[in-house]
N, C-alpha and C positions, 0 to 999 in steps of 0.2 A: 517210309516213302517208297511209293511202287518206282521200281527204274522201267524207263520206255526203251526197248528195243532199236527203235530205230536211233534216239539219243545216245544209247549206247555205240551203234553202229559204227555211227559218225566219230563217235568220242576215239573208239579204236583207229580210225582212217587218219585222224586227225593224230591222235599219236604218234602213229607207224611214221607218217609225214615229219612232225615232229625229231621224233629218233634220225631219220634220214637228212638232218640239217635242211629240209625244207622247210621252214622257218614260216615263209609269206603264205605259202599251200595251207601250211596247219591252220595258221591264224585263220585264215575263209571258213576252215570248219568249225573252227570254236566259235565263230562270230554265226553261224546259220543255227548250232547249240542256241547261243545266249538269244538269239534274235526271238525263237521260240518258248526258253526259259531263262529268262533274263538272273534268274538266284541260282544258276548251274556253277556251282562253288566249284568244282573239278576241272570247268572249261574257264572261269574266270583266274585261278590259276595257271592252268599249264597256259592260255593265252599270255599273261603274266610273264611267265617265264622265257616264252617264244620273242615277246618284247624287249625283255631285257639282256637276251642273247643277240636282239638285235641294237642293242646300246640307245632302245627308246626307254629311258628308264623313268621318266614322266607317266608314259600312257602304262607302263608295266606297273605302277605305284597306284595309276587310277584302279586298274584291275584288279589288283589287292585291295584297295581299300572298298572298292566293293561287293569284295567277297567277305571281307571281317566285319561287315555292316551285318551280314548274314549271320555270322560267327565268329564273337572276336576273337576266340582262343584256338583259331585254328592256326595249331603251330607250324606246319605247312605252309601254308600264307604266309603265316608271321616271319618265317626264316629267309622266306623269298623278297620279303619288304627291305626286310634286313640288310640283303645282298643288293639291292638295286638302292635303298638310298646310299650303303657303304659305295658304290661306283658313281653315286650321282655328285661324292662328297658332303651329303649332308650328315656329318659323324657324329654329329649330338643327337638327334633324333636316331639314326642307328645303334647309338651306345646304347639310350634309353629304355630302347627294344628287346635290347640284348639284357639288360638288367634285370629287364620285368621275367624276362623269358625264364633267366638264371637263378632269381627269387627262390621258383619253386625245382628249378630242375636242376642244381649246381652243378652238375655233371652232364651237361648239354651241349657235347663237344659239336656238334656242327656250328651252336651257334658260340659258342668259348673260340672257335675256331675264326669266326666274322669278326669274334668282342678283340680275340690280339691283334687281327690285322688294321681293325679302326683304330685301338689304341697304339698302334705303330702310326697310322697316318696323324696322328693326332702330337705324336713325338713325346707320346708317354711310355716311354722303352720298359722301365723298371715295371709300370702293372699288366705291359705286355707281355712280359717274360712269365708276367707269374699264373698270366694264362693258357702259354703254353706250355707251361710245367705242370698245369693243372692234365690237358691233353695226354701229356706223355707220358704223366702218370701210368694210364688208361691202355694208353700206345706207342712203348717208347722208340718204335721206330715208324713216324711217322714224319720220314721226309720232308715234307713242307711243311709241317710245324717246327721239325728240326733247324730247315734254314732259315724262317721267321725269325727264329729264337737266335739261330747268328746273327744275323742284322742288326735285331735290337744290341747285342750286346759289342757288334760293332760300334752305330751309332756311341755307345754309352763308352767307347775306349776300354772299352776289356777286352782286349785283341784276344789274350792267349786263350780262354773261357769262346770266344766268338770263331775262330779257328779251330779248335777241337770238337765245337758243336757243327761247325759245317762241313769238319772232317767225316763225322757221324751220318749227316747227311747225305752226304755224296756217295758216304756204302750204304747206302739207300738206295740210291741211283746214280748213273753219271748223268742226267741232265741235270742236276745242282753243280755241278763242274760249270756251265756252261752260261747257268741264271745266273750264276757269283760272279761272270768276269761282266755280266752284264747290269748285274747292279749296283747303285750308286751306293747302298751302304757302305761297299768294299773298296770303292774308290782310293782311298788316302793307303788300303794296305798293298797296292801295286809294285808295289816295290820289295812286300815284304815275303822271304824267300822263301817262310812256311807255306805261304797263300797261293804264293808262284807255282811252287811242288803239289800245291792241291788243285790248282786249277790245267795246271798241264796236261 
């Protein structure tokens, strides 16, 4: 496919925009792209995603779906579907995504990484654990898989297992100090003095 200079051009202004949290800006440029090459896989994307940062997670799903019209195993697209139905709520069709994806790639930690947060929302704790254990395999100090992995194992009443994994966490970073006193997993251990000592 010859690439067009000026398409490029734009492509780039539209990024830069993009990058700069100007969100509504980019969107004009990928939309004056598609309005010219309506199959601009690259601009139906990053449009996509400008969407979905803007919490339109409908019209960000329209834009994926017709760039996978184009190609459906653009796994790019694919992981971006992923993340906008995971925030639209629709977790079974997200799971499903995520299945297909993992089939062939088991080790597809961006989207292992969608697959436990869906099966948290979903309040399948134990096959959430076991994919972020799959993660940390890989990376075992990755912080926000690490406090995923507390949660779950809050929710599931294995305090001392759920506190020593958030312990882990938080020497990760101190902003998991700060997500823990504010998530509802940890609720019920407010009281509890290990949890106190971790979030102080």
């Amino acid at each position: 496919m010859t690439r067009n200079p000026k398409t490029d051009s734009i492509l780039d202004e539209a990024n830069r925009l993009f990058l700069k949290g100007k969100l509504h800006e980019a969107i004009i440029y990928y939309d004056e792209i598609l309005h010219e090459n309506p199959n601009h896989i690259g601009s139906l994307n990053n449009k996509g995603y400008a969407l979905n940062k803007l919490k339109d997670y409908d019209g960000a799903i329209q834009c994926y779906d017709s760039a996978l019209k184009l190609d459906s195993g653009d796994l790019s697209v694919l992981v971006n579907k992923i993340s906008s139905l995971r925030k639209k709520g629709e977790f079974t069709e997200a799971l499903n995504y995520c299945n297909t994806i993992l089939e062939n790639n088991s080790k597809y930690n961006i989207v292992l990484y969608h697959k436990e947060r869906i099966l948290f929302s979903m309040e399948q704790f134990e096959e959430s654990i076991l994919c972020c254990n799959k993660i940390l395999d890989d990376y075992p100090r990755n912080g926000d898989v690490l406090f995923d992995k507390s949660c779950n194992l809050a929710m599931l009443s294995r305090i001392d297992d759920a506190l020593d994994t958030l312990e882990n966490a938080i020497s990760q970073g101190i902003q998991y100090k700060i997500k823990a006193k504010k998530t509802k997993s940890f609720e019920k251990l407010t009281d509890n003095q290990k949890f106190q000592k971790l979030v102080s």
